[in-house]
C-alpha positions as a Markdown table, in Angstrom:
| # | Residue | x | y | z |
|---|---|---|---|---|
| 1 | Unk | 163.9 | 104.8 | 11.1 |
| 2 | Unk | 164.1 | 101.3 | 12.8 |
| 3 | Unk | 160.8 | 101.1 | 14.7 |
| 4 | Unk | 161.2 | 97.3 | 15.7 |
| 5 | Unk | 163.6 | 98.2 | 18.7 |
| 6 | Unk | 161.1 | 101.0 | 19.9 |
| 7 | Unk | 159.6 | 100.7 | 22.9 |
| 8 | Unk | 155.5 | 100.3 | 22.9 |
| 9 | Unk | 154.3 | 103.0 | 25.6 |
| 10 | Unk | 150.8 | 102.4 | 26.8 |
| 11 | Unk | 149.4 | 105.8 | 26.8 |
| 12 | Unk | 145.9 | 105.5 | 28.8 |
| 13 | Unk | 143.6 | 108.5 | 29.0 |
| 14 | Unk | 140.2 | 109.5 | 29.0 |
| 15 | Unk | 138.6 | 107.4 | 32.4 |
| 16 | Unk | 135.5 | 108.0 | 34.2 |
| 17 | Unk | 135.9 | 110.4 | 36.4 |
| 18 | Unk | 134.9 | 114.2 | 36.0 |
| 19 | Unk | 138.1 | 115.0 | 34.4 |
| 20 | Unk | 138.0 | 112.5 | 31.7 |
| 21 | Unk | 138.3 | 116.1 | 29.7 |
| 22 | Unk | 141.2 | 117.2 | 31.1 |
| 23 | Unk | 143.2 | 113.7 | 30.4 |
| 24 | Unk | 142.4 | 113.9 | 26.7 |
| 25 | Unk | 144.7 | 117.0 | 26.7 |
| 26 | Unk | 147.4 | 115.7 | 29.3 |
| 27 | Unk | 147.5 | 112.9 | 26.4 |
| 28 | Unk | 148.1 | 114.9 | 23.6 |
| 29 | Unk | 150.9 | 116.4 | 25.2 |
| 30 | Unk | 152.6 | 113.4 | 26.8 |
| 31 | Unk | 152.4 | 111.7 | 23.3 |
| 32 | Unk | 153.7 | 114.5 | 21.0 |
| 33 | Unk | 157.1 | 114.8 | 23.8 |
| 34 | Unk | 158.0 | 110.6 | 23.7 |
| 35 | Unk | 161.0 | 110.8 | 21.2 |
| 36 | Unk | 159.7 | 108.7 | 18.4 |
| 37 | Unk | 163.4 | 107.1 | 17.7 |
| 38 | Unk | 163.0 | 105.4 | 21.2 |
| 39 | Unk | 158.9 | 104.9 | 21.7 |
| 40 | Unk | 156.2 | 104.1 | 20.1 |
| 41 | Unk | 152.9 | 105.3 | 22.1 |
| 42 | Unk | 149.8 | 103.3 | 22.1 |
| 43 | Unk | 146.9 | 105.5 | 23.0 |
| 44 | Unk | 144.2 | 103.5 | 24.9 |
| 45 | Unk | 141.5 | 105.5 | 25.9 |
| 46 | Unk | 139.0 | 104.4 | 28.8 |
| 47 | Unk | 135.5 | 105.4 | 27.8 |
| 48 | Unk | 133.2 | 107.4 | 30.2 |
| 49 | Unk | 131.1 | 103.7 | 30.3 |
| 50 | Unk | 134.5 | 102.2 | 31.4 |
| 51 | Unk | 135.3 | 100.6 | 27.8 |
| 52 | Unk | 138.6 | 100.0 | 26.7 |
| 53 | Unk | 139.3 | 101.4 | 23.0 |
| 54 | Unk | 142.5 | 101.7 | 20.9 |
| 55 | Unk | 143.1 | 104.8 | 19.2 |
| 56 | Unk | 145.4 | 105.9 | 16.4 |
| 57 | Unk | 148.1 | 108.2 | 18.1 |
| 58 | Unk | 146.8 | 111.4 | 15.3 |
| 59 | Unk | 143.0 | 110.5 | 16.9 |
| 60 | Unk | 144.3 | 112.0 | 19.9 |
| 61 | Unk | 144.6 | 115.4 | 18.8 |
| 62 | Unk | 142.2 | 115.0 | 16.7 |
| 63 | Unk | 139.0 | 117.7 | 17.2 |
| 64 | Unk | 136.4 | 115.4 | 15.4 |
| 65 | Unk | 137.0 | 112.8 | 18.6 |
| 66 | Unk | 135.6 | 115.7 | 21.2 |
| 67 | Unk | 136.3 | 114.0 | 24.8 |
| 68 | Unk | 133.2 | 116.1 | 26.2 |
| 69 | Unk | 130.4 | 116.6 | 26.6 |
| 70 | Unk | 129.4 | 114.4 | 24.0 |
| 71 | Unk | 131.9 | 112.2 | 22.4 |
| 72 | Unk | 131.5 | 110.7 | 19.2 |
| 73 | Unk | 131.2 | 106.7 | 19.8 |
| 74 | Unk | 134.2 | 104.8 | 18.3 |
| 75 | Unk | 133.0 | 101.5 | 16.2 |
| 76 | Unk | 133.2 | 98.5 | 18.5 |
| 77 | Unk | 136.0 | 96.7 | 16.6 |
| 78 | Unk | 138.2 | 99.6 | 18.3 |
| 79 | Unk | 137.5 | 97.9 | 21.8 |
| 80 | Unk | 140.2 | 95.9 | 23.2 |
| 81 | Unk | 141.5 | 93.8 | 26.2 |
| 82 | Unk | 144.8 | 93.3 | 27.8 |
| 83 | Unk | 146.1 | 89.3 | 27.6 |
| 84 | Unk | 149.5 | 88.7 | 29.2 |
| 85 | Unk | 151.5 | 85.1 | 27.5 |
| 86 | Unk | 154.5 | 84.1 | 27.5 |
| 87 | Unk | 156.1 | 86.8 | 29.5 |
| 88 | Unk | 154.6 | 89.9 | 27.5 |
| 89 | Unk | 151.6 | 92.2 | 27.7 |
| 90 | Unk | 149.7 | 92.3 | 24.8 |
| 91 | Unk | 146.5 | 94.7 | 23.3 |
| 92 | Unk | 144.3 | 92.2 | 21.8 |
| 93 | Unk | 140.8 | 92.8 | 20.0 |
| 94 | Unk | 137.5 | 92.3 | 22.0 |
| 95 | Unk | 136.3 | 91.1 | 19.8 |
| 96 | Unk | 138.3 | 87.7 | 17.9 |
| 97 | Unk | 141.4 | 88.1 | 20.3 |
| 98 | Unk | 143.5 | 89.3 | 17.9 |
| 99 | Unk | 147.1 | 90.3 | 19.0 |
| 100 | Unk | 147.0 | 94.2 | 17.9 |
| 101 | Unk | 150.5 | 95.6 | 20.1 |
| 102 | Unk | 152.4 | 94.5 | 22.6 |
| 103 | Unk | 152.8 | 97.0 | 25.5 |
| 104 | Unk | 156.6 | 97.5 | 27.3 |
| 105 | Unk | 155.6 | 100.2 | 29.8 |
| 106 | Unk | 152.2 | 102.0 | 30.7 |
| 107 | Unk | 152.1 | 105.5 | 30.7 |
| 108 | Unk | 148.2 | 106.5 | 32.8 |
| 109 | Unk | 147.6 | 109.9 | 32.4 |
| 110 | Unk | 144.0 | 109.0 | 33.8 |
| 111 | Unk | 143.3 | 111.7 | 36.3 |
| 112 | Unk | 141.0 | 111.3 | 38.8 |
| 113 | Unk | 139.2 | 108.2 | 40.6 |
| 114 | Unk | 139.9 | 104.9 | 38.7 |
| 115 | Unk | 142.4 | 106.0 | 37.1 |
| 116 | Unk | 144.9 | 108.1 | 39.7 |
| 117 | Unk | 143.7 | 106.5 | 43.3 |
| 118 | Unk | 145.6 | 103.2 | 42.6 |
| 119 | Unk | 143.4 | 101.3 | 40.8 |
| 120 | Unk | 144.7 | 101.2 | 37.2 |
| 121 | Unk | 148.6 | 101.1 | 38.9 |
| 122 | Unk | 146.8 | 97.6 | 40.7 |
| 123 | Unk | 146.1 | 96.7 | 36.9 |
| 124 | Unk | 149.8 | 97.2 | 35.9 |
| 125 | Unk | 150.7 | 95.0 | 38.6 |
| 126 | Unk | 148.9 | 92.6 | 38.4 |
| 127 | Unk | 150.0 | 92.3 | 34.4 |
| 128 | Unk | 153.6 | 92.7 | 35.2 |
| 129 | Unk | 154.0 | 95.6 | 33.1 |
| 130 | Unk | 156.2 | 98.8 | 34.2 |
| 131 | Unk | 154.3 | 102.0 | 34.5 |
| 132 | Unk | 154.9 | 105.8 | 35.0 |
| 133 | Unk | 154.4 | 106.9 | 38.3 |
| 134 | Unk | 153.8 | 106.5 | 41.9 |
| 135 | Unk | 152.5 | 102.6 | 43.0 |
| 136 | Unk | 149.6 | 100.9 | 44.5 |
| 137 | Unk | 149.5 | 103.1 | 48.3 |
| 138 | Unk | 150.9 | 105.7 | 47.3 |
| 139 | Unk | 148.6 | 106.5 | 44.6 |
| 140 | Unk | 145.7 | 105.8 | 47.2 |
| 141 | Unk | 146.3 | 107.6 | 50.2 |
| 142 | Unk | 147.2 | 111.0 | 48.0 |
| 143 | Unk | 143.8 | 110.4 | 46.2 |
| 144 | Unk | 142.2 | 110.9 | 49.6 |
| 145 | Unk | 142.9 | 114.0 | 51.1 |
| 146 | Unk | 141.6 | 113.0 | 54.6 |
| 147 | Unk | 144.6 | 110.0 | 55.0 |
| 148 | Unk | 147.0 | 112.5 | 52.7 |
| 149 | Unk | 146.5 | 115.1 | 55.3 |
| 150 | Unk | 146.7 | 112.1 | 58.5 |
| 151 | Unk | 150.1 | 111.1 | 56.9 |
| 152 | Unk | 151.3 | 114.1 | 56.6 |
| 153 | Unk | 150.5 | 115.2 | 59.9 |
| 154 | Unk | 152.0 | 112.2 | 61.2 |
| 155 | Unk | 155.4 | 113.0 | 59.5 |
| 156 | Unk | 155.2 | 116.7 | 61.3 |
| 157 | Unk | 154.8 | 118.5 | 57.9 |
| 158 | Unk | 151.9 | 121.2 | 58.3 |
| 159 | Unk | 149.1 | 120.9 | 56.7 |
| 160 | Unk | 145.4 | 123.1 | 56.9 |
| 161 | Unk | 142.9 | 122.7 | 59.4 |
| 162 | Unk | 140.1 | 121.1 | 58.2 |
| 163 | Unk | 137.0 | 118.5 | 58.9 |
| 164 | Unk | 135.6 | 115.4 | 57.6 |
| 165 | Unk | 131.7 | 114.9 | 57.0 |
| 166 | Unk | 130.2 | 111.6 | 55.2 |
| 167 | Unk | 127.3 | 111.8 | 53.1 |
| 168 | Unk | 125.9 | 108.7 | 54.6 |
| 169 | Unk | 126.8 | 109.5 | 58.7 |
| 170 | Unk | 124.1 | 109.4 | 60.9 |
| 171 | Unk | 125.1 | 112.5 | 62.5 |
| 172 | Unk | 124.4 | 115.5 | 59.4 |
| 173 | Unk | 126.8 | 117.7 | 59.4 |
| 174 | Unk | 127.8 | 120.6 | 62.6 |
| 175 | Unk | 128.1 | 124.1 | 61.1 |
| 176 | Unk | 128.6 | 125.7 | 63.7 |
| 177 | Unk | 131.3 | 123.2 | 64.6 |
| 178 | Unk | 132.6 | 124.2 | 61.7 |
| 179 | Unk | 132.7 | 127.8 | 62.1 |
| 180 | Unk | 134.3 | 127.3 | 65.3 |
| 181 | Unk | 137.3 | 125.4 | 64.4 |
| 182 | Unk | 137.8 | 126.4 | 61.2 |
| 183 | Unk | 136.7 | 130.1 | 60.8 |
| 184 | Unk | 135.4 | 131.9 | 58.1 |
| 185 | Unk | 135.3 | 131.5 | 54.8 |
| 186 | Unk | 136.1 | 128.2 | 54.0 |
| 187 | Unk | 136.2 | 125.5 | 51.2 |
| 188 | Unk | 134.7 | 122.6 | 50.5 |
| 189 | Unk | 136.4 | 119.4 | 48.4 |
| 190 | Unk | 135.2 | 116.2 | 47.4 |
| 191 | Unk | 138.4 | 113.9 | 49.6 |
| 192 | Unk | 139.4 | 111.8 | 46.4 |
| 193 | Unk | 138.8 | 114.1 | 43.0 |
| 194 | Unk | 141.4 | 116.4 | 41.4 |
| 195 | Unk | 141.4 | 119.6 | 39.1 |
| 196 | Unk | 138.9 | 121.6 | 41.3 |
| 197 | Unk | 136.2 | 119.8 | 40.5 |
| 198 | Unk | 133.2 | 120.1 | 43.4 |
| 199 | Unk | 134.7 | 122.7 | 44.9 |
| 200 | Unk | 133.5 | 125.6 | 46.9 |
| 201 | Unk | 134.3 | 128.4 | 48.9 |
| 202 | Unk | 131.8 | 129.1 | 52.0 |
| 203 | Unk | 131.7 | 133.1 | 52.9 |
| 204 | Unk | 128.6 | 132.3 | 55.2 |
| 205 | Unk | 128.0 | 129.5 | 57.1 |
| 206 | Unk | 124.4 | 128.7 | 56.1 |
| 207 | Unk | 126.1 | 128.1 | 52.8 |
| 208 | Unk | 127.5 | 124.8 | 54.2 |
| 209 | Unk | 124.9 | 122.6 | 53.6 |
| 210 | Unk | 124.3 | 123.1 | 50.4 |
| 211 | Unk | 128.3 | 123.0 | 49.4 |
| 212 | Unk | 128.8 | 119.8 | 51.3 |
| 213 | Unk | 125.8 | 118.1 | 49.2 |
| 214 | Unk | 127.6 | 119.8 | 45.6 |
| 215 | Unk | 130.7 | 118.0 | 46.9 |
| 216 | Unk | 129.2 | 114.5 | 48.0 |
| 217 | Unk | 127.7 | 114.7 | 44.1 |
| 218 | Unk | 131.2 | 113.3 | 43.7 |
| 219 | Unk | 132.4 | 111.5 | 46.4 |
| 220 | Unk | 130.9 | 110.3 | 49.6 |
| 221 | Unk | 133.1 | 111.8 | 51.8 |
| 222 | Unk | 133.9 | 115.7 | 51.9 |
| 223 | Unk | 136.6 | 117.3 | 53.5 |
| 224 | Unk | 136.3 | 120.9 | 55.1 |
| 225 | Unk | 138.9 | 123.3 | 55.3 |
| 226 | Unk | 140.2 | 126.4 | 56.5 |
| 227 | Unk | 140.8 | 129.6 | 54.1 |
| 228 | Unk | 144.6 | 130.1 | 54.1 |
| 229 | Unk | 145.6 | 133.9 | 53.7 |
| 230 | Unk | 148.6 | 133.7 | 50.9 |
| 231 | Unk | 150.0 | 132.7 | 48.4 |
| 232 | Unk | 149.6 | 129.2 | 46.3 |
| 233 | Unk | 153.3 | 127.9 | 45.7 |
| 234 | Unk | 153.9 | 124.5 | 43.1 |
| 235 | Unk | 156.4 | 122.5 | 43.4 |
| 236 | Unk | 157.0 | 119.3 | 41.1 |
| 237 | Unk | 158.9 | 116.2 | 42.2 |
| 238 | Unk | 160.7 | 113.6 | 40.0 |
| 239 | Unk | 162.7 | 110.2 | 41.0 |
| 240 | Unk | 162.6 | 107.3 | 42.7 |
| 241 | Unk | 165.0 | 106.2 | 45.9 |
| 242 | Unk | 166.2 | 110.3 | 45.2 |
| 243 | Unk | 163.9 | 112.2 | 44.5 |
| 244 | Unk | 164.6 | 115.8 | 43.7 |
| 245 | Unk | 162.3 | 119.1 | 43.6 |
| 246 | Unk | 161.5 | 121.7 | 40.6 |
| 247 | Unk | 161.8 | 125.5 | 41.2 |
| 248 | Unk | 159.0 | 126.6 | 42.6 |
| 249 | Unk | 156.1 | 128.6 | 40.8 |
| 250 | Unk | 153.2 | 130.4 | 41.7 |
| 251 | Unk | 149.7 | 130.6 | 40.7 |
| 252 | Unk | 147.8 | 134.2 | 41.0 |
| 253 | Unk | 144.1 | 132.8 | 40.2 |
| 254 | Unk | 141.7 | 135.9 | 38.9 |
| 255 | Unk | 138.2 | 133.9 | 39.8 |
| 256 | Unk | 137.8 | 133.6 | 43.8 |
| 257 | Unk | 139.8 | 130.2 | 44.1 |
| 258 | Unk | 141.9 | 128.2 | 41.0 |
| 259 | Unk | 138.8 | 126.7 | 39.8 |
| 260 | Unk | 138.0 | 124.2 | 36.9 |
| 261 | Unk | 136.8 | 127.0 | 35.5 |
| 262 | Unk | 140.2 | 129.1 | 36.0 |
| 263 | Unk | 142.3 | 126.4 | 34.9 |
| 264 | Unk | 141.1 | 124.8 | 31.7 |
| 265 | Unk | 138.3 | 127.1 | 30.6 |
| 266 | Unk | 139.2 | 130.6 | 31.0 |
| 267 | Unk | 142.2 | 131.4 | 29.3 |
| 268 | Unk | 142.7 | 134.8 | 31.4 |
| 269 | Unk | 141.9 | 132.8 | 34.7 |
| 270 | Unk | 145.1 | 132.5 | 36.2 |
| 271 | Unk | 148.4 | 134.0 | 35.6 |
| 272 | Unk | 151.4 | 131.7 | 36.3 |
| 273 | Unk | 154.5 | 132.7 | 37.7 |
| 274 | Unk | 157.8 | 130.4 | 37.1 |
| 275 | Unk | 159.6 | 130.7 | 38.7 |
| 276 | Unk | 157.9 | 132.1 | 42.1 |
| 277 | Unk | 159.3 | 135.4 | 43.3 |
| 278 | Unk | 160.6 | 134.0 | 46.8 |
| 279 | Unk | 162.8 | 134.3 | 49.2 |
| 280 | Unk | 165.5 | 132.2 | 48.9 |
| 281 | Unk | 164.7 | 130.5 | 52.0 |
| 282 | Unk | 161.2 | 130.2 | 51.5 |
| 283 | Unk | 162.1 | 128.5 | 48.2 |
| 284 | Unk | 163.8 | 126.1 | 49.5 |
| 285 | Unk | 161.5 | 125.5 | 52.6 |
| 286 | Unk | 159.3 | 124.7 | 49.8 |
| 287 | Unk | 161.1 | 122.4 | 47.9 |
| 288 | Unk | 162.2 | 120.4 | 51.2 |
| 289 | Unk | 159.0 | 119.8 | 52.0 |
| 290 | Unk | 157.8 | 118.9 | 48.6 |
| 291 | Unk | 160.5 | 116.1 | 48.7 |
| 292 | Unk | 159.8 | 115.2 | 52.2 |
| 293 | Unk | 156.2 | 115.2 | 51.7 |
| 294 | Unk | 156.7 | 112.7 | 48.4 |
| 295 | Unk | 158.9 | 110.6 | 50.6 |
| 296 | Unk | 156.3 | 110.8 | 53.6 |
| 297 | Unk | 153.4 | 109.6 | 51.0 |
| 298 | Unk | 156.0 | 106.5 | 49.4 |
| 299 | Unk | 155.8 | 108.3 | 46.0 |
| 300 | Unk | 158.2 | 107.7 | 43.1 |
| 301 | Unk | 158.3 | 108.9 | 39.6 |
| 302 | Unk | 156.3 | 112.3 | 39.9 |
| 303 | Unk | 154.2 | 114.4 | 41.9 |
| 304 | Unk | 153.1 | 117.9 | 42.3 |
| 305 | Unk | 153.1 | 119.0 | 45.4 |
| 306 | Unk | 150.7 | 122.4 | 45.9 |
| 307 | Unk | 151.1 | 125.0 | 49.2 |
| 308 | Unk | 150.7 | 127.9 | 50.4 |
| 309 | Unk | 152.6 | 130.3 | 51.7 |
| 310 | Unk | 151.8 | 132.8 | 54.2 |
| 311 | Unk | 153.0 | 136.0 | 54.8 |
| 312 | Unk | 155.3 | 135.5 | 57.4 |
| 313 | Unk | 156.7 | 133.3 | 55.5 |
| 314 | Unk | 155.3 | 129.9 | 56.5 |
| 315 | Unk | 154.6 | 127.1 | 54.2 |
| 316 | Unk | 151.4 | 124.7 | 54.4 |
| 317 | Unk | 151.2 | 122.0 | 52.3 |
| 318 | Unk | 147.5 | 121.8 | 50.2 |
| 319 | Unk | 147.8 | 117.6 | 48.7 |
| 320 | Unk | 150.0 | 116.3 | 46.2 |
| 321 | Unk | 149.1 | 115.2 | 42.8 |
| 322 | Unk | 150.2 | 111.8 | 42.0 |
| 323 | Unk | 149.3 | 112.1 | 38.1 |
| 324 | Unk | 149.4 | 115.7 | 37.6 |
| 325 | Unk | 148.4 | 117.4 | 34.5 |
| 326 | Unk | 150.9 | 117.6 | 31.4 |
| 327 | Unk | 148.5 | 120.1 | 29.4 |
| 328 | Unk | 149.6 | 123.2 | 27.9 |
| 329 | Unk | 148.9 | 125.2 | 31.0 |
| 330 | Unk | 149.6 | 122.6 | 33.5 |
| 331 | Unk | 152.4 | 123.5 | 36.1 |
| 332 | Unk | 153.8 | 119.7 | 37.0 |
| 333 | Unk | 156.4 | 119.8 | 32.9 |
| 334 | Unk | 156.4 | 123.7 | 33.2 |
| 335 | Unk | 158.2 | 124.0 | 36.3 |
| 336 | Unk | 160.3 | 121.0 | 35.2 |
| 337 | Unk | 161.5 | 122.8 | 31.8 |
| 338 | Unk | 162.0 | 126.1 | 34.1 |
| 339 | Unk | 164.7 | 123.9 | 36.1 |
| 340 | Unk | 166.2 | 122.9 | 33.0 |
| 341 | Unk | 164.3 | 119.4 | 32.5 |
| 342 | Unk | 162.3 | 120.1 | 28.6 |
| 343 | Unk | 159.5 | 118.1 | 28.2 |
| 344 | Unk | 160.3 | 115.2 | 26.1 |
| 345 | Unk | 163.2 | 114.5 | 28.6 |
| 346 | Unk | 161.3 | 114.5 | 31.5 |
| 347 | Unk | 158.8 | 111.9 | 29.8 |
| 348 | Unk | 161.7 | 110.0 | 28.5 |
| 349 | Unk | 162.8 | 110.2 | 32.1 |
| 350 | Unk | 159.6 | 109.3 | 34.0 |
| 351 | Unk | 159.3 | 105.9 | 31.8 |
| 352 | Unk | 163.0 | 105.2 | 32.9 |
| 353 | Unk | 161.9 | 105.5 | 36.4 |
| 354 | Unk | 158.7 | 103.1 | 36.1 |
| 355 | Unk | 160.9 | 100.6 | 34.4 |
| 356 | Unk | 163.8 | 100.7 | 36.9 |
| 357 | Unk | 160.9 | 100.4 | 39.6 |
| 358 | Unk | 160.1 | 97.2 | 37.9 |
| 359 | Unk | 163.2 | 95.3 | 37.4 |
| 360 | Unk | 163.8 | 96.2 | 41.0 |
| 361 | Unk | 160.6 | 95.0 | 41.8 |
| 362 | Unk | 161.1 | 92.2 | 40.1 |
| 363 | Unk | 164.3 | 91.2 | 41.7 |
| 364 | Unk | 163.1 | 90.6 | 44.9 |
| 365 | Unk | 160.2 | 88.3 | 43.5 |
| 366 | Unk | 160.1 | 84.9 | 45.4 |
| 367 | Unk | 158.9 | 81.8 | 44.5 |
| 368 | Unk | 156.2 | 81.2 | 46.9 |
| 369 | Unk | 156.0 | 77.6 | 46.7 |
| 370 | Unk | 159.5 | 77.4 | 47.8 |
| 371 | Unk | 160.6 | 76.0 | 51.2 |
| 372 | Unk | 161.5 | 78.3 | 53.7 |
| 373 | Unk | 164.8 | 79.3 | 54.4 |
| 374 | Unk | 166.4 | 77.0 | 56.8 |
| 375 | Unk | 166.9 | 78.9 | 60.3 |
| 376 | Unk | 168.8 | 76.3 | 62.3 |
């Protein structure tokens, strides 16, 4: 096999968020579907402490490199730093500045803060290096679900009820405010964290408190919403300028609420339906406004775009995941291979995307020190 023409895929997991775990097996996945005749990967994992390390690509799925609770250290040769020269993005050693790899595309499969709210997609800019999935704002304003929701609403897509309340506001929290306007129960998120993590549902109000601080353990600024009576519908979204929608599927969680818990831990926790037994004009209700919410929120590449669906055949939309899960259970490549998308195409054609992104990107790049264009 000719590996010299391969393209070197930055696979970076692991991050330092609460679902640093998760991202381990989102990695393993993403790695085992790039087509080896066509990519190399290049797993770089992002420590809990916020180091950068280079792993071997078997290291990955290998069990004696746990990614939680308590991960074996990695010698300190393994750490590394990016160094762009001479046109090219390079992995180079801490330590000595070595050249180890140079890196064609990124592929972040780091879910969570610092890895999925823009911040590592600001890194890829910055180096000039393509990268998998949605940019800079778009990445942002789906991490927080308060300006998600604000957008949304803004577009006339519906969304549920809900309030905001700061850890650090003067004013503590209303509850019966919140029982007022949002009814009973009701759940309560961390605004910018993923995979369930610091959630929890509120039967009685005297409960709020005490959900609000589990939440703000997270992220300073909670969001509050309204129970939704049905069922919850995902939808995954792939493209660019065009994006197009999955079939939809449907997840029947057996613990109260799709918990952490339900998703990655207890392997009778949910059952997943793909595709969703809909109406065929609910299901496509659905996947319009999974496009049009994608579009509303600037995304390209992917997303997953979660709802619910009420009886009466209404559709809310929950948020939209801008680096959704690719692990064994995860719905964002198992609705994709339901459409007729198999895995290693769709990562084969989510590095396509980023990389077109870029070269258009890169087209309309201007020489800044150039004069102005003359307007007589």
């Amino acid at each position: 096999m000719d590996t010299t023409s391969r393209l070197h895929i930055g696979v970076v997991l692991g991050g330092m968020s609460a679902e640093h775990e998760v991202s381990w097996e989102s990695a393993r996945n993403v790695i085992q579907a790039m087509d080896p005749a066509v990519y190399r990967p290049v797993p770089i994992l992002i420590d809990k402490q916020g180091d950068w390390l280079l792993l071997e690509a078997g290291e990955v799925f290998s069990d004696d490199l746990p990614a939680a609770p308590d991960p074996k250290p990695l010698p300190r040769d393994r750490r590394i730093l990016l160094d762009r020269d001479e046109g090219a993005l390079f992995v180079v050693r801490r330590d000595g500045g070595a050249r180890i790899h140079r890196l064609d595309a990124v592929f972040p499969v780091v879910h969570g803060p610092y890895g999925e709210d823009g911040t590592l997609q600001g890194l890829c800019k910055m180096y000039q290096v393509p990268f998998v999935g949605p940019g800079v704002l778009s990445s942002a304003v789906c991490m927080d679900k308060e300006v998600m929701k604000r957008l949304l609403n803004e577009r006339g897509i519906p969304v549920p009820r809900y309030l905001v309340y700061r850890s650090r506001a003067k004013a503590g929290p209303d509850p019966e405010q919140a029982r007022r306007i949002l009814g009973l129960p009701l759940f309560v998120k961390p605004a910018n964290l993923g995979s369930s993590v610091g959630i929890t549902r509120v039967e009685s109000i005297e409960d709020l408190g005490r959900a609000l601080a589990h939440a703000w353990q997270f992220d300073d600024k909670a969001i509050v919403e309204e129970y939704i009576e049905g069922r919850e519908i995902e939808c995954s979204i792939l493209g660019n300028d065009e994006p197009i929608a999955s079939v939809p599927g449907e997840v029947i969680a057996r613990h109260a609420f799709y918990s952490y818990e339900a998703k990655y831990r207890d392997p009778d926790g949910a059952e997943l339906k793909i595709p969703a037994d809909l109406p065929a004009g609910v299901a496509a209700k659905v996947r319009d406004l999974g496009v049009r919410s994608f579009i509303a929120l600037f995304g390209e590449g992917m997303a997953r775009v979660d709802f619910f669906v009420k009886a009466d055949g209404s559709v809310l939309v929950n948020e939209l995941n801008t680096i959704p899960g690719f692990t064994n259970i995860s719905m964002y490549p198992k609705l994709w291979e339901a459409s007729g998308i198999p895995c290693r195409e769709l990562v084969h054609r989510l590095i396509q995307l980023g990389i077109e992104r870029f070269r258009r990107e890169a087209g309309k790049s201007r020489d800044w020190n150039a004069p102005p264009p003359d307007r007589s």
